[in-house]
PDB file of N, CA, C, O and CB in Angstrom:
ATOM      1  N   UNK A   1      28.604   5.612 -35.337  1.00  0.00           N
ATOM      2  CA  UNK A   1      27.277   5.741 -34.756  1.00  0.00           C
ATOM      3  C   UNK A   1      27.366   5.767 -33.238  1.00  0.00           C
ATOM      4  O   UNK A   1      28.157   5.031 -32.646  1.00  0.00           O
ATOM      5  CB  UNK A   1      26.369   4.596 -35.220  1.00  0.00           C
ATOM      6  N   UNK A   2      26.541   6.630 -32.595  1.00  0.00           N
ATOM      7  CA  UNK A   2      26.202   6.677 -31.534  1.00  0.00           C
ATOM      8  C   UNK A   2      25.544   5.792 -30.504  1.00  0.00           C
ATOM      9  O   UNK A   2      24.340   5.950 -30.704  1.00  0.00           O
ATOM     10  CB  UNK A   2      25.791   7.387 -31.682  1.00  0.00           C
ATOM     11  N   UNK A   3      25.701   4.956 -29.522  1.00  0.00           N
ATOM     12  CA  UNK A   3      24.598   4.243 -28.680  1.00  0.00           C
ATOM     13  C   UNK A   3      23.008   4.435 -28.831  1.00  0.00           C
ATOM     14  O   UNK A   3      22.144   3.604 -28.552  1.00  0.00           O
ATOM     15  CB  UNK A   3      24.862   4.610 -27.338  1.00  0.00           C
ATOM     16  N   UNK A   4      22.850   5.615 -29.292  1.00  0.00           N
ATOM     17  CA  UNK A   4      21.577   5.817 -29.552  1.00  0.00           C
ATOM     18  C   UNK A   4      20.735   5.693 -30.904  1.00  0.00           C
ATOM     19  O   UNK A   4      19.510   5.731 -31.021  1.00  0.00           O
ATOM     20  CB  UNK A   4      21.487   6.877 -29.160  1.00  0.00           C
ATOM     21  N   UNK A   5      21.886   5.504 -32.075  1.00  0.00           N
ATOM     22  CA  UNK A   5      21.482   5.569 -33.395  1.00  0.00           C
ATOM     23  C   UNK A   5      21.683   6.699 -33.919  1.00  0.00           C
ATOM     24  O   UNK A   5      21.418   6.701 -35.122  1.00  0.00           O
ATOM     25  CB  UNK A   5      20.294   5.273 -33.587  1.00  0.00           C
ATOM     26  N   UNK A   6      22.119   7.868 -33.429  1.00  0.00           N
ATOM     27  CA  UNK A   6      22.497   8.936 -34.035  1.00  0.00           C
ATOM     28  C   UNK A   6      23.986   8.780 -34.621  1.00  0.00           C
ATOM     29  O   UNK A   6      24.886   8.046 -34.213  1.00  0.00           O
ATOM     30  CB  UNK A   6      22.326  10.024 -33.102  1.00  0.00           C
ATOM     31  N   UNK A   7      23.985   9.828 -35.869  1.00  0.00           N
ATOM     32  CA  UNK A   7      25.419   9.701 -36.529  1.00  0.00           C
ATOM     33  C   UNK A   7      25.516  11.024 -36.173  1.00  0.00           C
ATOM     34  O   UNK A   7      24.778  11.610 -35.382  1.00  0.00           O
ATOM     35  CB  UNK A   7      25.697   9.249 -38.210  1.00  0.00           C
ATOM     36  N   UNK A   8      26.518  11.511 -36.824  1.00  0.00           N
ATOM     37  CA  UNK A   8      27.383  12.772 -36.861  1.00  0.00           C
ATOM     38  C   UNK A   8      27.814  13.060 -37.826  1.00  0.00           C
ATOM     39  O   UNK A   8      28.767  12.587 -38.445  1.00  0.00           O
ATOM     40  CB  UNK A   8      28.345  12.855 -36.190  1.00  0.00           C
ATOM     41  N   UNK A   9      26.935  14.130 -38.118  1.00  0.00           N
ATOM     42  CA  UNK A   9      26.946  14.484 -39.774  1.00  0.00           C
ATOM     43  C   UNK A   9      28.063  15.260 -39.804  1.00  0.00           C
ATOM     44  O   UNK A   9      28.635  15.129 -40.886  1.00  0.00           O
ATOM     45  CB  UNK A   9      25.606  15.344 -40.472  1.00  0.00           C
ATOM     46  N   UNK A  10      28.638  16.049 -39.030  1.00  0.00           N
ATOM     47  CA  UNK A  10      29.499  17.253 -39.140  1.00  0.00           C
ATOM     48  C   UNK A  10      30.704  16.131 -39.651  1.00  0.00           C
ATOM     49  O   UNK A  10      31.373  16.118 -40.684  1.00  0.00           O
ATOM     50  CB  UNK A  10      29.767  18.364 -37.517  1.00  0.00           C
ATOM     51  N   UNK A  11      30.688  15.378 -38.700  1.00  0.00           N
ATOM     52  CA  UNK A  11      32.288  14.068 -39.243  1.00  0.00           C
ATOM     53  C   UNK A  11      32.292  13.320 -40.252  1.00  0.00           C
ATOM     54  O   UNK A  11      33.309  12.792 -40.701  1.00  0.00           O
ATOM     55  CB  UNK A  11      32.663  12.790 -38.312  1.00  0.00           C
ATOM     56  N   UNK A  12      30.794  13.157 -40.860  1.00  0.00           N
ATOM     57  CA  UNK A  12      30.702  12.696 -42.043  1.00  0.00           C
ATOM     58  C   UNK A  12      31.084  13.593 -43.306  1.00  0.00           C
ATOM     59  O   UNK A  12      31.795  13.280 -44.260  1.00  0.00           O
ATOM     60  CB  UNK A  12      29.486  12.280 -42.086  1.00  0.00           C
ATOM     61  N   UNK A  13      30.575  14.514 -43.113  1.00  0.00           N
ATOM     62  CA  UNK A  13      31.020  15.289 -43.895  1.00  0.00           C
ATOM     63  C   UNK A  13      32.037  16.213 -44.430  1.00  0.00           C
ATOM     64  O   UNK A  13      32.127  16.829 -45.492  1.00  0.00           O
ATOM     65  CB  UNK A  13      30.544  15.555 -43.830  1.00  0.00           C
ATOM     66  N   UNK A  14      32.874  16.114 -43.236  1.00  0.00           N
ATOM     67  CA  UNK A  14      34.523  16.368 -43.450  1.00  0.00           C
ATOM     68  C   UNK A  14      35.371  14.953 -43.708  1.00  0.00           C
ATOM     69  O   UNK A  14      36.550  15.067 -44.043  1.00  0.00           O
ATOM     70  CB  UNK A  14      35.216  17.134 -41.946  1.00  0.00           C
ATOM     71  N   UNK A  15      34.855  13.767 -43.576  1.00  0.00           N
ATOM     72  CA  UNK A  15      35.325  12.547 -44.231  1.00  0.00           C
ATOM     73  C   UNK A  15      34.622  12.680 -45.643  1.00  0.00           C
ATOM     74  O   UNK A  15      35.510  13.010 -46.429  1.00  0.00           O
ATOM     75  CB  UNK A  15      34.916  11.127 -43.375  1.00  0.00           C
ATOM     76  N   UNK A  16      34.022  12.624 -45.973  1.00  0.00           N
ATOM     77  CA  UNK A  16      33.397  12.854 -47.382  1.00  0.00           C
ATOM     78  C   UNK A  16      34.300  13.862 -48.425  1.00  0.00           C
ATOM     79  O   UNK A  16      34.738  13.648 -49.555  1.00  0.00           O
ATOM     80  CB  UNK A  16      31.866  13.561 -47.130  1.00  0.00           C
ATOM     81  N   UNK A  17      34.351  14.641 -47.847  1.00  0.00           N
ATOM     82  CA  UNK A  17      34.859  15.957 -48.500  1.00  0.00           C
ATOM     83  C   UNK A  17      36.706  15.484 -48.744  1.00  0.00           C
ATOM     84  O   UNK A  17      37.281  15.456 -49.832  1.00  0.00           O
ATOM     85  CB  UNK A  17      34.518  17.591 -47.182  1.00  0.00           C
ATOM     86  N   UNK A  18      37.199  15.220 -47.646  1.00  0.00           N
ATOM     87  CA  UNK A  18      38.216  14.839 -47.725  1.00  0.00           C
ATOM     88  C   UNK A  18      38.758  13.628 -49.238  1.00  0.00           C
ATOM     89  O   UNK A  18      39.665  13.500 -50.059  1.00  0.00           O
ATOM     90  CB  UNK A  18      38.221  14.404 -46.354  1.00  0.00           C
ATOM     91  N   UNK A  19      37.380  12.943 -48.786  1.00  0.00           N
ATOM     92  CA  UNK A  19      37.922  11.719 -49.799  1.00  0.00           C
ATOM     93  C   UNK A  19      37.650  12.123 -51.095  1.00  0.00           C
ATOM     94  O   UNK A  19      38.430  11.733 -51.964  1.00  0.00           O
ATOM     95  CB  UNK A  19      37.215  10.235 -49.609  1.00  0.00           C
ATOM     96  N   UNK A  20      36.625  12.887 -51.444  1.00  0.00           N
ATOM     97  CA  UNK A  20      36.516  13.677 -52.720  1.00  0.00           C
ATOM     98  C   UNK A  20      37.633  14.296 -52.936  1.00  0.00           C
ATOM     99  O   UNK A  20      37.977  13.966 -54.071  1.00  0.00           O
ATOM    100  CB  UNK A  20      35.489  14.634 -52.774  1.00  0.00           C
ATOM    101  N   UNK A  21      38.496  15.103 -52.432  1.00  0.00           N
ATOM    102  CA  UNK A  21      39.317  15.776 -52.518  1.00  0.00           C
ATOM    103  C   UNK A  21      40.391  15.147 -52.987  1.00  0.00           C
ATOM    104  O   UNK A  21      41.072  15.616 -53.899  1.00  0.00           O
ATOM    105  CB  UNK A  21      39.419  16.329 -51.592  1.00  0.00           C
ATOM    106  N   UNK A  22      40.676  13.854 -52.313  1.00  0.00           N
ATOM    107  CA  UNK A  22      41.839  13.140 -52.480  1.00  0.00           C
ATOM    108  C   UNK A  22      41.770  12.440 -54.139  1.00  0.00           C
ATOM    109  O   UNK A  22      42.449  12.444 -55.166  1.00  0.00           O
ATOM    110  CB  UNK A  22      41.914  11.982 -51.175  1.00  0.00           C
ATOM    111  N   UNK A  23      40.772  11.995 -53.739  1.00  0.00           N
ATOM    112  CA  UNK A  23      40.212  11.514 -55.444  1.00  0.00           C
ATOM    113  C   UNK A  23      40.084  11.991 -56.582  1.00  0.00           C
ATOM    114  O   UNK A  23      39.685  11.195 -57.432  1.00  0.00           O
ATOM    115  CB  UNK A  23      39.170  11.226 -55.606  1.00  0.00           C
ATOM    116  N   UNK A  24      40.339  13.302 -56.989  1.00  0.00           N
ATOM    117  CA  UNK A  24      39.968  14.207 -57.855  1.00  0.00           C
ATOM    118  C   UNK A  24      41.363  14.557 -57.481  1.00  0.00           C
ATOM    119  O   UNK A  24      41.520  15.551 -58.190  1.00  0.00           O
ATOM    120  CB  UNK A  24      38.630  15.154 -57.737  1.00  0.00           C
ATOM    121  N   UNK A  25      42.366  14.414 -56.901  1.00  0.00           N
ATOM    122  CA  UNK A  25      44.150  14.478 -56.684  1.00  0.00           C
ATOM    123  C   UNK A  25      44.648  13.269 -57.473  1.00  0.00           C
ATOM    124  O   UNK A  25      45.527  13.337 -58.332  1.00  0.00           O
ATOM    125  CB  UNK A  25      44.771  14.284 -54.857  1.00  0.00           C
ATOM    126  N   UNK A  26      44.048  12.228 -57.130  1.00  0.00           N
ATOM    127  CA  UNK A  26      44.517  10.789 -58.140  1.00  0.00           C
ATOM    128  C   UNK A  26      44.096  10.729 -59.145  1.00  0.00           C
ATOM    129  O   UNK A  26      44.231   9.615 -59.651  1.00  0.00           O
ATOM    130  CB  UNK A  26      44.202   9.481 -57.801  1.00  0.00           C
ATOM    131  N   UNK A  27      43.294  11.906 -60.116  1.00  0.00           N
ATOM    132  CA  UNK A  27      42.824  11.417 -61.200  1.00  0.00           C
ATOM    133  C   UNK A  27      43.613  13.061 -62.015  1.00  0.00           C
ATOM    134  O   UNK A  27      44.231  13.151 -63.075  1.00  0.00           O
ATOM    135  CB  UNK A  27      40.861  10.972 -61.150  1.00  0.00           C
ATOM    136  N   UNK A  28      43.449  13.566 -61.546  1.00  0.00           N
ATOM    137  CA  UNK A  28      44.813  14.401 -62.209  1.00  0.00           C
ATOM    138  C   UNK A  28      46.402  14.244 -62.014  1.00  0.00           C
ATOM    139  O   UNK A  28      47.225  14.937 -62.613  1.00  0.00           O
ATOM    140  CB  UNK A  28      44.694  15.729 -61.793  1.00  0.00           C
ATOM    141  N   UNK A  29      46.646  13.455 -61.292  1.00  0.00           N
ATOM    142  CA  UNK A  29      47.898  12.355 -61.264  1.00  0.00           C
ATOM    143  C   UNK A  29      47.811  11.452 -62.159  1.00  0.00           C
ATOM    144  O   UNK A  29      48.697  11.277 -62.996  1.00  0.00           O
ATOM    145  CB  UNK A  29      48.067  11.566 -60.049  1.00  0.00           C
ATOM    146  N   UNK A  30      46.798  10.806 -62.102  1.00  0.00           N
ATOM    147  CA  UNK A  30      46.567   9.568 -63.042  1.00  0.00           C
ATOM    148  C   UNK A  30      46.360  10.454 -64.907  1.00  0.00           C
ATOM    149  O   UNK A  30      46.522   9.829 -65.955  1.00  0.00           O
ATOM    150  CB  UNK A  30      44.715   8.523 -62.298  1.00  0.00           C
ATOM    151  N   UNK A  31      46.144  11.321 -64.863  1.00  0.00           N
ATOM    152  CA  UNK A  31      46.192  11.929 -66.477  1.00  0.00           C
ATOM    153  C   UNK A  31      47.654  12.247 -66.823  1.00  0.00           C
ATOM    154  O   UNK A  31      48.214  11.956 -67.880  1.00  0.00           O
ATOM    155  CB  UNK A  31      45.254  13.467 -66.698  1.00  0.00           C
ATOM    156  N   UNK A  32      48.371  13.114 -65.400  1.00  0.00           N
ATOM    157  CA  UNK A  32      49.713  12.866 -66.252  1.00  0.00           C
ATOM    158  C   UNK A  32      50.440  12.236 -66.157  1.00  0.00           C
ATOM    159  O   UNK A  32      51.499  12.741 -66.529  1.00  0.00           O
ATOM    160  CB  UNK A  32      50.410  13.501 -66.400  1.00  0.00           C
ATOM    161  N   UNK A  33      50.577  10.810 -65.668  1.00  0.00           N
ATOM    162  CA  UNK A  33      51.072   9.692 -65.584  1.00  0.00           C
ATOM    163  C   UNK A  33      50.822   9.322 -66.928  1.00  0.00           C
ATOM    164  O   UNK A  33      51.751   8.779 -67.526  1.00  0.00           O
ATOM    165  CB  UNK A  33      50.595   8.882 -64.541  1.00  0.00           C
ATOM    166  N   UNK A  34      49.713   9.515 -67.543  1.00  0.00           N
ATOM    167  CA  UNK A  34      49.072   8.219 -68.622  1.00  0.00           C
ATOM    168  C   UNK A  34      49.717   9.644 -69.652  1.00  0.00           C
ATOM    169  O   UNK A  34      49.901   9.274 -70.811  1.00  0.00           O
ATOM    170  CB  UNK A  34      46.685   7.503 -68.632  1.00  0.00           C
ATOM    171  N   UNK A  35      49.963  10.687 -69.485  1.00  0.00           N
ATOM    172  CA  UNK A  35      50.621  11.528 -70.848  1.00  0.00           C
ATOM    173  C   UNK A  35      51.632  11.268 -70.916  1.00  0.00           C
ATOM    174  O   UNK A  35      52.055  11.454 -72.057  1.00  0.00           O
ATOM    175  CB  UNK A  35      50.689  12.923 -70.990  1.00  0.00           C
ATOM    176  N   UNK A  36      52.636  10.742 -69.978  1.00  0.00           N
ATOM    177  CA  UNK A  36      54.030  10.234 -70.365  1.00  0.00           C
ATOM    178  C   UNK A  36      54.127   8.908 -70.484  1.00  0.00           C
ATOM    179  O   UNK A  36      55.207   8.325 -70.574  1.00  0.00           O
ATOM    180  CB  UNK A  36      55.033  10.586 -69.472  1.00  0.00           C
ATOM    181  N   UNK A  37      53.048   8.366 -70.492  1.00  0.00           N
ATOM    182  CA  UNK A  37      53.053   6.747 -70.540  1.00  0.00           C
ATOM    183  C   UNK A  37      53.729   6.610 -72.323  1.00  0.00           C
ATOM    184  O   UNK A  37      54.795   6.410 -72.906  1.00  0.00           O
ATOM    185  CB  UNK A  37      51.011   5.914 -70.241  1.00  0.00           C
ATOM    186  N   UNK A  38      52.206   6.887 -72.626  1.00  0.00           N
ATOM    187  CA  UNK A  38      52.283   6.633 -74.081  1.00  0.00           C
ATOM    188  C   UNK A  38      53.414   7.811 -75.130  1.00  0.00           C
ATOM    189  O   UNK A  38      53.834   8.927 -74.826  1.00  0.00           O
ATOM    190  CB  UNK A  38      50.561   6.765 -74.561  1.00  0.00           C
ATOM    191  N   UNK A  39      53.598   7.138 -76.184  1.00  0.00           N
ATOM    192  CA  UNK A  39      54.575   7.948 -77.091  1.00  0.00           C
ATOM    193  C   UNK A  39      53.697   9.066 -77.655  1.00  0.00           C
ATOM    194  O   UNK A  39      52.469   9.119 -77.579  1.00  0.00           O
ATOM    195  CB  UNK A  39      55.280   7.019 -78.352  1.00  0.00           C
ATOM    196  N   UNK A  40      54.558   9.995 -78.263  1.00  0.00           N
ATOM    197  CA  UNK A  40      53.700  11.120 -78.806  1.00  0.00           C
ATOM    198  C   UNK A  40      52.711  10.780 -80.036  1.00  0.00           C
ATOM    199  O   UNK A  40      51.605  11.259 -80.288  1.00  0.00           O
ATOM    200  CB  UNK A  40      54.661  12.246 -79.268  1.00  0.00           C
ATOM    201  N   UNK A  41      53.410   9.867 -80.675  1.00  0.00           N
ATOM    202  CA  UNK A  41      51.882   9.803 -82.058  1.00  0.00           C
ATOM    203  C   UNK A  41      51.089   9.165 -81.856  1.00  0.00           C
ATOM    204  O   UNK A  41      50.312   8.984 -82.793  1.00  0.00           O
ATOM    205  CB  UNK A  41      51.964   9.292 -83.491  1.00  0.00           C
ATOM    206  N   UNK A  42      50.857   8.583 -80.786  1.00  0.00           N
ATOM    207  CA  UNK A  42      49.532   7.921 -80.361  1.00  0.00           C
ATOM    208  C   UNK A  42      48.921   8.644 -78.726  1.00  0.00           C
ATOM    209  O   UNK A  42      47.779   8.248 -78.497  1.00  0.00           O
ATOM    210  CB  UNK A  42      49.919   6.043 -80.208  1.00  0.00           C
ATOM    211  N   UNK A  43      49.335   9.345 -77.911  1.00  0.00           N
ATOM    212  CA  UNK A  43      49.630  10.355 -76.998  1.00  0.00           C
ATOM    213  C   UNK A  43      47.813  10.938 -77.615  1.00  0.00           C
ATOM    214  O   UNK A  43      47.936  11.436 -78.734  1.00  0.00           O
ATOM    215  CB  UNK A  43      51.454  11.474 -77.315  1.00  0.00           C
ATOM    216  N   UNK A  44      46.889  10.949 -77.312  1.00  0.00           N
ATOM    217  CA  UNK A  44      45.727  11.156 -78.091  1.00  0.00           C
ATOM    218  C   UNK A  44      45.220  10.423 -77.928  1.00  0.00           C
ATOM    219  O   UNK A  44      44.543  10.555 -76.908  1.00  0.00           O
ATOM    220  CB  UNK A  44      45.656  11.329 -79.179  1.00  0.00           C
ATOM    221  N   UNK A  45      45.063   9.226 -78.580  1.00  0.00           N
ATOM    222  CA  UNK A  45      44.522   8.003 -78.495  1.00  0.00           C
ATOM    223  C   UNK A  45      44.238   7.125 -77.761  1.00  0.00           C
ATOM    224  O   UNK A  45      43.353   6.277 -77.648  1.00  0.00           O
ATOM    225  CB  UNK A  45      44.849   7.565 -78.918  1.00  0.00           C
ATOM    226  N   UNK A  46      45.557   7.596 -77.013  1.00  0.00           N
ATOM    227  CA  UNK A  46      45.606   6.719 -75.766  1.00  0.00           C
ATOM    228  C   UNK A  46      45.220   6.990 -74.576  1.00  0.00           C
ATOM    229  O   UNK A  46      44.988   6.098 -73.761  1.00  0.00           O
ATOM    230  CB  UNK A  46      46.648   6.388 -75.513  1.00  0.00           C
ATOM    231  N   UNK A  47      45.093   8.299 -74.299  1.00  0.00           N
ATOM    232  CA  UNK A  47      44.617   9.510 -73.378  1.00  0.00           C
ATOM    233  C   UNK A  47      42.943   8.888 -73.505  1.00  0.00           C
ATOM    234  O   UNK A  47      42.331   8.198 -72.689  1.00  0.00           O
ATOM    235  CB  UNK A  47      45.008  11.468 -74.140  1.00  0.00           C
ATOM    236  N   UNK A  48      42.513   9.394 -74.777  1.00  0.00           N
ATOM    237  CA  UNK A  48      40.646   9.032 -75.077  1.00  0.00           C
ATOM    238  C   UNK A  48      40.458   7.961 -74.617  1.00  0.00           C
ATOM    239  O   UNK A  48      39.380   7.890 -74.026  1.00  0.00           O
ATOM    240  CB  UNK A  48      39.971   8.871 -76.622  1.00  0.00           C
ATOM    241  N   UNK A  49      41.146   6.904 -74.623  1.00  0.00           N
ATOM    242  CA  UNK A  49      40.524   5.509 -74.472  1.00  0.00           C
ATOM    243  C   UNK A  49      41.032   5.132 -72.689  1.00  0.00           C
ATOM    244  O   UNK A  49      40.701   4.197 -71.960  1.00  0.00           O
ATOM    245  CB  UNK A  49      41.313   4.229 -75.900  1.00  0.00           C
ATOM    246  N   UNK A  50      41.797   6.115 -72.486  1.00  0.00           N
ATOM    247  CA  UNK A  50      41.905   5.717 -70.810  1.00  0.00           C
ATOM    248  C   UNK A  50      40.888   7.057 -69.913  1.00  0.00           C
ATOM    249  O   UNK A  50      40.697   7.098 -68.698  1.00  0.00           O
ATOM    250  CB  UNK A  50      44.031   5.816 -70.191  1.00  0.00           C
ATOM    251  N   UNK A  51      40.287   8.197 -71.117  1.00  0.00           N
ATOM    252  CA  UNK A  51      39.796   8.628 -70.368  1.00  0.00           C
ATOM    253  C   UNK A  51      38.482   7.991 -70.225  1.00  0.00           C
ATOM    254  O   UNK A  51      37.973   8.058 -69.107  1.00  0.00           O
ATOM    255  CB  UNK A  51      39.913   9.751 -70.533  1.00  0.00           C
ATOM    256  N   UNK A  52      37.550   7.107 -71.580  1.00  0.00           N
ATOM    257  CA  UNK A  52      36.604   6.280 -71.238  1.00  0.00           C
ATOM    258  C   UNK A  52      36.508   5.281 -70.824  1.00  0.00           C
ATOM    259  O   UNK A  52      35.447   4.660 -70.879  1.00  0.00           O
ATOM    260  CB  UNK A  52      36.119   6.143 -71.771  1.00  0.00           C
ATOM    261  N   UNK A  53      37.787   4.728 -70.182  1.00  0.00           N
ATOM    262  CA  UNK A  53      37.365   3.498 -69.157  1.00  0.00           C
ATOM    263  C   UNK A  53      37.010   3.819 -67.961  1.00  0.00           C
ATOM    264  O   UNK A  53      36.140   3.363 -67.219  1.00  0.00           O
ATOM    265  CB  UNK A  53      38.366   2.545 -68.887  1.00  0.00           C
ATOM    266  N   UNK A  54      38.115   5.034 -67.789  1.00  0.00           N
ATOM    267  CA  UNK A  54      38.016   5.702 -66.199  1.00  0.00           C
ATOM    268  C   UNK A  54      36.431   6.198 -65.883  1.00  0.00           C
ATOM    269  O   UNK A  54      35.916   6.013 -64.781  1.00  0.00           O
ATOM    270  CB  UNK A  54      39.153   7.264 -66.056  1.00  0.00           C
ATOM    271  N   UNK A  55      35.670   6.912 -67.108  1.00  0.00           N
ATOM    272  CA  UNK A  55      34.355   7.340 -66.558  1.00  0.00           C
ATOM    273  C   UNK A  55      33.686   6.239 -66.837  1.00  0.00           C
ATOM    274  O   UNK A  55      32.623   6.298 -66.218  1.00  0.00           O
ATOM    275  CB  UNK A  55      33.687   8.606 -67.105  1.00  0.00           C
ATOM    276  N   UNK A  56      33.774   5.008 -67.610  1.00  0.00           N
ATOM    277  CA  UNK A  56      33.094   4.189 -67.487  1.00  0.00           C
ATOM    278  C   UNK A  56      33.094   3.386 -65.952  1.00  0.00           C
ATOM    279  O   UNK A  56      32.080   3.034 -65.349  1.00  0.00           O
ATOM    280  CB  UNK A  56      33.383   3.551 -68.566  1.00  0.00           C
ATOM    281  N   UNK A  57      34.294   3.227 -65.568  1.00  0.00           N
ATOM    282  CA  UNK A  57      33.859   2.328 -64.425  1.00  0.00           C
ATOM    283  C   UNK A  57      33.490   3.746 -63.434  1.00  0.00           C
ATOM    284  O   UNK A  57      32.741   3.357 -62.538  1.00  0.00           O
ATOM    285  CB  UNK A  57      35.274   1.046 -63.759  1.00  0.00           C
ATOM    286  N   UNK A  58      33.764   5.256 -63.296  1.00  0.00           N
ATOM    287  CA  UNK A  58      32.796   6.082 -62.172  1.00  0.00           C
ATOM    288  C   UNK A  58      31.455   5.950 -62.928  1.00  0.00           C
ATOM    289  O   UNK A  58      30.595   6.734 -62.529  1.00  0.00           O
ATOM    290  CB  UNK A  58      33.248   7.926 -61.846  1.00  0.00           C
ATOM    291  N   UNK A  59      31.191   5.348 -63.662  1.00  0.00           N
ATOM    292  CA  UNK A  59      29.154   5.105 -63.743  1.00  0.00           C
ATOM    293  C   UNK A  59      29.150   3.808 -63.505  1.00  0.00           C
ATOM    294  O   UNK A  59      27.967   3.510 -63.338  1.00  0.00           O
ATOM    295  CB  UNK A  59      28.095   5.385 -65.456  1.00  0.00           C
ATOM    296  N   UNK A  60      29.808   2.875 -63.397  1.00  0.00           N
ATOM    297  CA  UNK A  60      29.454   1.480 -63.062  1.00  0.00           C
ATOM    298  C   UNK A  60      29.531   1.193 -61.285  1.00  0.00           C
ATOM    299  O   UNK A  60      28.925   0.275 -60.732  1.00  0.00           O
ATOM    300  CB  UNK A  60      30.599   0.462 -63.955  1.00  0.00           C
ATOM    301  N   UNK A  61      30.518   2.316 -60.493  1.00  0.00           N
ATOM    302  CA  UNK A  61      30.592   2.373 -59.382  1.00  0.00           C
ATOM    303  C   UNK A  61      29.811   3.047 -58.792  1.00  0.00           C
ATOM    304  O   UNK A  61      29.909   3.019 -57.566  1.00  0.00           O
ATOM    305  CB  UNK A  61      31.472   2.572 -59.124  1.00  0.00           C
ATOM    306  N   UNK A  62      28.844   3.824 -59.341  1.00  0.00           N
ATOM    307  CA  UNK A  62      27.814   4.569 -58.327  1.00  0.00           C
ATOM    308  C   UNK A  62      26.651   3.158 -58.277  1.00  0.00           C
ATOM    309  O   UNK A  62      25.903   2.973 -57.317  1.00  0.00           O
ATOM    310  CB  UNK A  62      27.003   6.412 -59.129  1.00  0.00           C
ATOM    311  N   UNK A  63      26.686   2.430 -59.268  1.00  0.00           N
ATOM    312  CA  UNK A  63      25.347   1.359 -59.346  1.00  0.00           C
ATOM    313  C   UNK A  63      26.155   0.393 -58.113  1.00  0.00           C
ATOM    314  O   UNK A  63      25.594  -0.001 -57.091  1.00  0.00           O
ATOM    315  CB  UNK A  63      24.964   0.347 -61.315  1.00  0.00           C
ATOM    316  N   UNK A  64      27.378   0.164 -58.422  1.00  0.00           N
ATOM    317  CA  UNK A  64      27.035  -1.289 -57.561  1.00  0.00           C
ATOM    318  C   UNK A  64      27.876  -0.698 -55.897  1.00  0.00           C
ATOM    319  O   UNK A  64      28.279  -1.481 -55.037  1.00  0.00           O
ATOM    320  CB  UNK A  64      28.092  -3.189 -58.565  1.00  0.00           C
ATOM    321  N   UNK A  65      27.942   0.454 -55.829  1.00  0.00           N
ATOM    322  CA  UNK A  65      28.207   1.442 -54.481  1.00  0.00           C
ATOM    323  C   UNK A  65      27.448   0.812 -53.051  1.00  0.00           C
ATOM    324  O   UNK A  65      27.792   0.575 -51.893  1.00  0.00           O
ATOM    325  CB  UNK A  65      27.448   3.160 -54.827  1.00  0.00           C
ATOM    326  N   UNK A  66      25.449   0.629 -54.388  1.00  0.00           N
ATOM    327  CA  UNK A  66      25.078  -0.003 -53.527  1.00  0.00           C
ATOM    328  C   UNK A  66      24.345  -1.215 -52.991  1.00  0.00           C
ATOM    329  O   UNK A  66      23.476  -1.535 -52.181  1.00  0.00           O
ATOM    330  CB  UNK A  66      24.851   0.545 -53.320  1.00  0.00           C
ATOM    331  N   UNK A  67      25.277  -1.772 -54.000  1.00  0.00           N
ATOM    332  CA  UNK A  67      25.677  -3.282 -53.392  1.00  0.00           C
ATOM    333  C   UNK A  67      26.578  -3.787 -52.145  1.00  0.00           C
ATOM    334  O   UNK A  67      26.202  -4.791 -51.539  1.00  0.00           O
ATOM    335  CB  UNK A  67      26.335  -3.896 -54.397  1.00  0.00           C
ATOM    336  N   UNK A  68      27.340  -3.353 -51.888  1.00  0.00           N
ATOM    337  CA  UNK A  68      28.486  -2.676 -51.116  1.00  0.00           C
ATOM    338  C   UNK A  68      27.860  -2.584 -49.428  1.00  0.00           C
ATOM    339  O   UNK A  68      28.185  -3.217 -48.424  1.00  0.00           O
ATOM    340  CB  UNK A  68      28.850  -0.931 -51.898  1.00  0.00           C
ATOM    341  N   UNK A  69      26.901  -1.576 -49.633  1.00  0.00           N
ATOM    342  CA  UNK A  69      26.351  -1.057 -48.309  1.00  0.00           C
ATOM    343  C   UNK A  69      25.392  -2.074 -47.757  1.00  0.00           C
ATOM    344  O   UNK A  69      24.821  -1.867 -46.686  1.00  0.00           O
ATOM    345  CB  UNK A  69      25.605   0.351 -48.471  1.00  0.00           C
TER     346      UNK A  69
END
């Protein structure tokens, strides 16, 4: 922020973008990490249930995001 109360959206928004970017890099890292984790006959199973924790906590993190702020 500025002395005056102004922000700077242009810098916000190439920080924003950035961190989206990076994040959506760790979560297709994080899928094939978790495909060689597990063995092949459960390789399925184990995938589903790590892919609904992962979107469970991105809907539990937009609520308490703003708690945070």
């Amino acid at each position: 922020m500025e002395k005056d109360g102004k922000s700077h959206p242009l810098l916000l928004n190439i920080i924003n973008g950035t961190l989206k970017f990076l994040s959506s890099g760790s979560y297709a890292i994080i899928y094939i990490y978790a495909n060689e984790l597990f063995p092949t006959n459960v390789r399925n199973t184990g995938m589903g249930i790590c892919s609904m924790v992962a979107r469970i906590g991105a809907i539990i993190g937009t609520y308490s995001n703003d708690n945070l702020v």
